[in-house]
C-alpha positions, -999 to 999 in steps of 0.1 A, spaced: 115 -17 327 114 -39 298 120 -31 263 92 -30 239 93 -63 219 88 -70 182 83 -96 155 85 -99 121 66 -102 89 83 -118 64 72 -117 31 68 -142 2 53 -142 -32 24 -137 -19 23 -108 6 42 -75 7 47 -46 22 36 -15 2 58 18 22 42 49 16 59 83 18 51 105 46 34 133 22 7 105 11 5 81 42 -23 101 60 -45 108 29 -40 71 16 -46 61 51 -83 80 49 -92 72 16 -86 34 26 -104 39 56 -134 57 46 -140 30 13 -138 1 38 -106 -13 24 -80 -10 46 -63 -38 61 -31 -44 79 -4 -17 84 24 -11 105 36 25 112 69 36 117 89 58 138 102 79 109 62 89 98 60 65 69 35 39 68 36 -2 56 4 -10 40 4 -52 38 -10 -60 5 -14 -94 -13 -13 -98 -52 24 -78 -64 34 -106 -88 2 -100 -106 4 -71 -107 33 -51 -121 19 -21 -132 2 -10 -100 41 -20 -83 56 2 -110 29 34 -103 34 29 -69 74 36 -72 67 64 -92 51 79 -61 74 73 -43 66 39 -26 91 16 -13 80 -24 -20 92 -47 8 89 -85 -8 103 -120 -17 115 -121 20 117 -91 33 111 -88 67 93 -62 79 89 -47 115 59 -58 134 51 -44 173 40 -77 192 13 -60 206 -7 -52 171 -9 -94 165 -26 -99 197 -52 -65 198 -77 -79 173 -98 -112 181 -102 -110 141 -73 -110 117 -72 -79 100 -77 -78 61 -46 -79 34 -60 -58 5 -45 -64 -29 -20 -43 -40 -43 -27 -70 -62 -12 -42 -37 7 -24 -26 19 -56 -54 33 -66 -58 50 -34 -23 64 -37 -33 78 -70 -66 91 -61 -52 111 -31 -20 124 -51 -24 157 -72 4 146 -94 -16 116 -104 -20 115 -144 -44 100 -167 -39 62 -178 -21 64 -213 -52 45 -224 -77 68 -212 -62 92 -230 -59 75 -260 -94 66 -259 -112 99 -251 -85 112 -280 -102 89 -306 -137 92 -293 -133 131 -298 -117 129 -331 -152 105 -342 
């Protein structure tokens, strides 16, 4: 019998790895799903998910939102777990979704998720006119 083999995704400034708890993982997973953006993602043993994204230097504010939930960013080398068997199943490469996206989707699916300072602010002032 031979033992399941794996390679890695290593990941640069360009590409990370976005691991969602196991409380949002599923719903992220659907939302994603259902809004045609999901892309590649690696699921692990523990229930926790790896959503590849593209984008996280650009983007510092949907990294830091994304802790806040919870999520654990794999980048600038990294290396990240990746079954042999899910590079060769698809004839096309599978999408890499920026890393706005699946923070959005984290927030849309949490109920802790809070209004944008900003939003607040601004309905604030627009009531107060």
């Amino acid at each position: 019998m031979n033992a399941p083999t794996s390679e890695y995704l290593v990941t640069n400034d360009v590409i990370c790895g976005i691991e969602l708890p196991q409380h949002l993982a599923p719903a992220v997973t659907a939302f994603l799903r259902t809004n045609e953006l999901d892309g590649l993602m690696i699921e692990l043993d523990n229930g926790r998910q790896i959503h590849v994204a593209q984008g996280h230097r650009r983007a510092k504010r949907a990294i830091a939102a994304l802790r806040d939930f919870g999520a654990i960013i794999h980048a600038n080398g990294d290396r990240l777990p990746f079954p042999e068997a899910e590079i060769l199943s698809d004839a096309e490469p599978p999408s890499i979704p920026a890393v706005v996206v699946i923070a959005a989707a984290v927030r849309s699916v949490s109920l802790d998720a809070k209004p944008r300072p900003k939003v607040a602010a601004r309905r604030q002032s627009v009531e107060a006119a």
